[in-house]
N, CA, C and O of each residue as an XYZ file, in Angstrom:
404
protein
N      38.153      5.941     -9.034
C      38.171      4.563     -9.440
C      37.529      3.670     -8.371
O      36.876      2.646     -8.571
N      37.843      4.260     -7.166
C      37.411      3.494     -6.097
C      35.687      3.281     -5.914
O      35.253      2.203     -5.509
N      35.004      4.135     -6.169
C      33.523      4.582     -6.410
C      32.781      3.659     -7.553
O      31.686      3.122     -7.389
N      33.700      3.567     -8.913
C      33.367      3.070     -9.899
C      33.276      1.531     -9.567
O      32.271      0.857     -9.796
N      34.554      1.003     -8.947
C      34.564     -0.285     -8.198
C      33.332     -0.849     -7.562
O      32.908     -2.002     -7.632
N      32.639      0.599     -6.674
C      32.011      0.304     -5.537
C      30.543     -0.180     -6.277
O      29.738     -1.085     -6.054
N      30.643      0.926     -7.282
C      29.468      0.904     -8.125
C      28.824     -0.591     -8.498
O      27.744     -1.075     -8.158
N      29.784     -1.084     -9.240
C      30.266     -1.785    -10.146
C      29.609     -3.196     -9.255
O      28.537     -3.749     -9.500
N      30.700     -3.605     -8.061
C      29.798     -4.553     -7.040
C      28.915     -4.458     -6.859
O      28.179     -5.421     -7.078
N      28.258     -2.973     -6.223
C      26.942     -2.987     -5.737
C      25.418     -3.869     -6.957
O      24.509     -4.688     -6.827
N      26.053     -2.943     -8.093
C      25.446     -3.707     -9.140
C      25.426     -5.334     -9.541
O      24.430     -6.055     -9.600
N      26.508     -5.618     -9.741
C      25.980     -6.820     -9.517
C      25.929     -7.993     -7.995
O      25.735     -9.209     -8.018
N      26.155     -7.178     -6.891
C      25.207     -8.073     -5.969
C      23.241     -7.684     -6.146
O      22.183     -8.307     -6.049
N      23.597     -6.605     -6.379
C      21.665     -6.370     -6.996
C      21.292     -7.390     -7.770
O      20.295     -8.089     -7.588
N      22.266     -7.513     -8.843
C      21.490     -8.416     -9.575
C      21.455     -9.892     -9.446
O      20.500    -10.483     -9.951
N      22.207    -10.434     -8.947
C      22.370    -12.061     -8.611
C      21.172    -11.389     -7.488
O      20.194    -11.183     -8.207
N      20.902    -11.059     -6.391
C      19.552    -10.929     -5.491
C      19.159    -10.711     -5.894
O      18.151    -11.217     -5.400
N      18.604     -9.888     -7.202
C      17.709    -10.025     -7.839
C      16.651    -11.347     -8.565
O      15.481    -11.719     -8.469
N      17.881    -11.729     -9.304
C      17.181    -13.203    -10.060
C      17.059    -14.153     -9.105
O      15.978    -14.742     -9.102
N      17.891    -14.484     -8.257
C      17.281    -15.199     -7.411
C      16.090    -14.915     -6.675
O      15.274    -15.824     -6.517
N      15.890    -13.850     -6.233
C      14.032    -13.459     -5.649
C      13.190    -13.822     -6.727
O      12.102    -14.254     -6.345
N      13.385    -13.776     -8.230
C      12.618    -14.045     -8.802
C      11.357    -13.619     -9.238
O      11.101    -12.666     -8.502
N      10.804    -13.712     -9.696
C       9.471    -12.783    -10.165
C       8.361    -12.700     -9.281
O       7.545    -11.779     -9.243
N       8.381    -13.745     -8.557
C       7.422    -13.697     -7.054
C       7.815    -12.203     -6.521
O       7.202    -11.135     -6.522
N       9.087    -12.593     -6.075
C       9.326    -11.305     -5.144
C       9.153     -9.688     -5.479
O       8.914     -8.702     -4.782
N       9.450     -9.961     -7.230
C       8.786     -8.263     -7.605
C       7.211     -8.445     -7.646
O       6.616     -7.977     -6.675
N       6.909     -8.688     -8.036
C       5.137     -9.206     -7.890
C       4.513     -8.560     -6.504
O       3.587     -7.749     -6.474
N       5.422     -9.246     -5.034
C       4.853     -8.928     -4.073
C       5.779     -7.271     -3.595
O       4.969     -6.518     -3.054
N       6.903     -6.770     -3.672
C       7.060     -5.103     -4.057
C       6.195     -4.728     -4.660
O       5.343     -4.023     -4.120
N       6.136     -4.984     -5.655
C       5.006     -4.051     -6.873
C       3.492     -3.932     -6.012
O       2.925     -2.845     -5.903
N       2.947     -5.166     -5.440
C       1.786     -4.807     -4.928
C       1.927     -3.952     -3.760
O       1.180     -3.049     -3.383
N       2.910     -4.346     -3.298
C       3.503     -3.300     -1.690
C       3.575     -2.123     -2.216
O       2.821     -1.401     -1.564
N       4.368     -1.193     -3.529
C       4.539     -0.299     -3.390
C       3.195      0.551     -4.071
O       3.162      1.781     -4.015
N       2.134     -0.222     -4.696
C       0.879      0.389     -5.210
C       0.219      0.554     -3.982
O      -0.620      1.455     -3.986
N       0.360     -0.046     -2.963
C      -0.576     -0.432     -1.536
C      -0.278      0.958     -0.958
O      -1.093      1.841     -0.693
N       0.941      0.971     -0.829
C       1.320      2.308      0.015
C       0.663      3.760     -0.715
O       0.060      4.608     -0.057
N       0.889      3.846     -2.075
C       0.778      4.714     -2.888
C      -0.783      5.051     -3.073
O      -0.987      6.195     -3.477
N      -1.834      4.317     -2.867
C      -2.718      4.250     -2.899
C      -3.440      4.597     -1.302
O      -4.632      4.874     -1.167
N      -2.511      4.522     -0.237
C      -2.603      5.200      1.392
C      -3.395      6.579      1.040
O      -2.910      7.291      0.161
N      -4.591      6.983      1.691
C      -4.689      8.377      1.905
C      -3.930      9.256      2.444
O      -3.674     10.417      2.125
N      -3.458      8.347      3.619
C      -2.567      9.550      4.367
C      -1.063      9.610      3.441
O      -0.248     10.475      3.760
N      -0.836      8.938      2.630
C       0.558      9.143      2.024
C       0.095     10.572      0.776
O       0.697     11.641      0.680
N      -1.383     10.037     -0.215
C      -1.865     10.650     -0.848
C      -1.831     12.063     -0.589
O      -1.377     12.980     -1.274
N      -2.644     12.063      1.018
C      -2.404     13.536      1.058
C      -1.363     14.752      1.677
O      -1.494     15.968      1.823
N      -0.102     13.636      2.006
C       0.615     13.656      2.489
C       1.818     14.499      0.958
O       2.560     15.481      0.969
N       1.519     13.663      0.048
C       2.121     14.027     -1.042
C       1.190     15.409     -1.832
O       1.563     16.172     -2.724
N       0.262     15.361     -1.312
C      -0.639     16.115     -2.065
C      -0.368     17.745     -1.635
O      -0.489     18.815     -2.231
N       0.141     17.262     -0.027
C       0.577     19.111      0.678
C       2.152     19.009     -0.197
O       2.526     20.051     -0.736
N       2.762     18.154     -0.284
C       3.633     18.760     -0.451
C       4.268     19.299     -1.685
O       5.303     19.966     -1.718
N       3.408     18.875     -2.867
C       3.369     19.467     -3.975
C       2.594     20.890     -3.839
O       3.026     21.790     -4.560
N       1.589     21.162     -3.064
C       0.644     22.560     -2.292
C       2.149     23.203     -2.266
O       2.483     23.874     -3.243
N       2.949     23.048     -1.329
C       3.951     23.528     -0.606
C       4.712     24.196     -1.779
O       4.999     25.383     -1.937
N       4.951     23.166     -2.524
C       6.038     23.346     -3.579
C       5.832     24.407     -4.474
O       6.681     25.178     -4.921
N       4.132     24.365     -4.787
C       3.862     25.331     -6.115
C       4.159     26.894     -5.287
O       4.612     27.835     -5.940
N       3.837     27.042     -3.743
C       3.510     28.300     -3.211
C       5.260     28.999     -2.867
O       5.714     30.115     -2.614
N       5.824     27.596     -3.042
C       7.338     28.236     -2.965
C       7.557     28.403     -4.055
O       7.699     29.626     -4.073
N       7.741     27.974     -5.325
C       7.958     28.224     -6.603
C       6.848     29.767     -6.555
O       7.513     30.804     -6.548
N       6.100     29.867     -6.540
C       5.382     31.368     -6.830
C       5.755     32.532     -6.413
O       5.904     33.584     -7.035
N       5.999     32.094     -4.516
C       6.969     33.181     -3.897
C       8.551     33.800     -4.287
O       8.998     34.937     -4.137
N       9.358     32.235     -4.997
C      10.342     32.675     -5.476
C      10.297     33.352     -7.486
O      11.195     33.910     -8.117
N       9.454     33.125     -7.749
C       9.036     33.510     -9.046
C       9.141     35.236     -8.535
O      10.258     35.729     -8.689
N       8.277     35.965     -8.069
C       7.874     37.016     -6.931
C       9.288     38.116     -7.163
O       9.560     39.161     -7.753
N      10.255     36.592     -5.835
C      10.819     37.632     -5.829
C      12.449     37.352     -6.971
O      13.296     38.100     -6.483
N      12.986     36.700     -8.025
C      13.689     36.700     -8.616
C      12.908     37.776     -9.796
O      13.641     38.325    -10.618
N      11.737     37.983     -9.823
C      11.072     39.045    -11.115
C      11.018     40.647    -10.231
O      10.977     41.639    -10.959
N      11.017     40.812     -9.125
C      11.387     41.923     -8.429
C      12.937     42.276     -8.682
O      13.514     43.263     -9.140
N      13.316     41.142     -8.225
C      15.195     41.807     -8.924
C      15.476     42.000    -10.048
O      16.117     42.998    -10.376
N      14.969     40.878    -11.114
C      15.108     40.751    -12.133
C      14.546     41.930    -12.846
O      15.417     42.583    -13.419
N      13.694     42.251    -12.934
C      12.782     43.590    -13.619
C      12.587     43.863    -15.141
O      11.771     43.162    -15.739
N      13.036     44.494    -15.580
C      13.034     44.352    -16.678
C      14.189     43.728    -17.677
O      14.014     43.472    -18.869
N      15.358     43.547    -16.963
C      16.496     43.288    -17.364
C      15.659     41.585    -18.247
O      15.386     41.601    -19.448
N      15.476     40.703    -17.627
C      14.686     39.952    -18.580
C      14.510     39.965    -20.047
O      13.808     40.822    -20.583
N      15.237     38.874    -20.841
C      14.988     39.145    -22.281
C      13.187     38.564    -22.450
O      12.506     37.788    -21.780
N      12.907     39.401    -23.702
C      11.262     39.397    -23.828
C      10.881     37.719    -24.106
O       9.844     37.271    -23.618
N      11.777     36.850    -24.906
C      11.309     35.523    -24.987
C      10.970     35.036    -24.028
O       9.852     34.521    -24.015
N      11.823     35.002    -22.810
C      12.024     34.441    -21.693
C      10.477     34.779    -20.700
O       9.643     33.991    -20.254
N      10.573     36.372    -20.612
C       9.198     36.879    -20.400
C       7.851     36.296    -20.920
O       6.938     35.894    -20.198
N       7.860     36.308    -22.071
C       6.733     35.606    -23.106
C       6.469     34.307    -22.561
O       5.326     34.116    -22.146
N       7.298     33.384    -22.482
C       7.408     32.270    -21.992
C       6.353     31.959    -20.722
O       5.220     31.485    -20.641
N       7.176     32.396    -19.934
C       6.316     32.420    -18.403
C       5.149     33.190    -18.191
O       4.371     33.050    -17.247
N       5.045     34.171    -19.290
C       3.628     34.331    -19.412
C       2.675     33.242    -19.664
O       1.824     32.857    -18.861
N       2.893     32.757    -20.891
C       2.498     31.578    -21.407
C       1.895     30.678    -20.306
O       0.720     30.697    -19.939
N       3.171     29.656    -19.699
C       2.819     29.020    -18.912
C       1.607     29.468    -17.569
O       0.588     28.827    -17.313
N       2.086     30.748    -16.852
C       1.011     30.991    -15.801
C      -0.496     31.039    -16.354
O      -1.428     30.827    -15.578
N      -0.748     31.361    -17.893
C      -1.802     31.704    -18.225
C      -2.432     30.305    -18.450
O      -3.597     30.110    -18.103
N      -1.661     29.291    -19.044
C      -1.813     28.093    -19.497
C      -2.408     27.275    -17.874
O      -3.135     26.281    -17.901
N      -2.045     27.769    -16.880
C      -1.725     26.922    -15.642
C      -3.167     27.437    -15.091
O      -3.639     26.880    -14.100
N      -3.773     28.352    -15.642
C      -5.278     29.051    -15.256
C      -5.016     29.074    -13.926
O      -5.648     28.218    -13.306
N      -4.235     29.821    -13.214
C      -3.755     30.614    -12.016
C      -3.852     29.936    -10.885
O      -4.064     30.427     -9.776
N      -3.644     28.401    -11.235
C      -3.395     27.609    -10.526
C      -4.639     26.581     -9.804
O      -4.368     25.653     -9.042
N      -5.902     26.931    -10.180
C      -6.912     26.166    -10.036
C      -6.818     24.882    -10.706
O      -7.599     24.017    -10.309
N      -5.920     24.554    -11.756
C      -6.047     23.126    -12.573
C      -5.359     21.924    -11.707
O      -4.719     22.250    -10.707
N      -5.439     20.920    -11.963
C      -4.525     19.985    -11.382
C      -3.215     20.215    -12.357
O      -3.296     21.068    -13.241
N      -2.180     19.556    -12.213
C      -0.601     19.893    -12.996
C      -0.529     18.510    -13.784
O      -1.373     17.624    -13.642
N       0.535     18.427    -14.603
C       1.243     17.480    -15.444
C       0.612     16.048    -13.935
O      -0.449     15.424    -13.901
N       1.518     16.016    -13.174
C       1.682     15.331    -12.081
C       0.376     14.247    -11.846
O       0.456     13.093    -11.423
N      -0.830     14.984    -12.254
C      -2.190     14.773    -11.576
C      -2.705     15.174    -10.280
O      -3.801     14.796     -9.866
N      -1.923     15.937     -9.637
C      -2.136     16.421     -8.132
C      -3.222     17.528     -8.401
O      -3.413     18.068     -9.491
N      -3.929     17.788     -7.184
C      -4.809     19.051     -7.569
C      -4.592     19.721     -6.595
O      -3.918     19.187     -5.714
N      -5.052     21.071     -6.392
C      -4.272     22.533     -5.696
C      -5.438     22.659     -4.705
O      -6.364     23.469     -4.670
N      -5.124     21.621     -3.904
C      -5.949     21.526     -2.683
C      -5.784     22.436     -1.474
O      -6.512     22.295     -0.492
């Protein structure tokens, strides 16, 4: 209950600071947070770490299908076939728009 309370305030002191900043003040966030986002070094900063992510997702793919083996029902199999084939072995950029730099 105590959490829900906490919640509960936090929310609306957000929002009275909110309306009072007023639409100026999201205006100038919004351009701040496109500014940053638009950084190369954040760009490619985000760009390794989706790199990072796919090569850990592959390694653990690896090794949960080494344990796993055949025990795997065939849909499930089918499936992730699907996708790796769909993913053209990782040369495409992803959903995301990142590319496998």
């Amino acid at each position: 209950m105590r959490y829900r309370l906490t919640f509960v305030v936090g929310l609306a002191v957000g929002y009275v600071l909110g309306t009072k900043a007023g639409r100026e003040r999201y205006e100038q966030l919004k351009k701040a947070a496109r500014q940053v986002s638009q950084n190369p070094a954040v760009r490619n900063t985000a760009e390794s770490a989706a790199l990072q992510g796919r090569q850990f997702a592959d390694k653990a793919y690896h090794v949960v299908s080494d344990k796993v083996g055949d025990r795997m029902p065939d849909s499930v199999a089918q499936r992730v076939k699907s996708l790796r084939e769909r993913s053209g072995n990782g040369s495409a950029g992803d959903d995301w728009g990142t590319s496998n730099t």
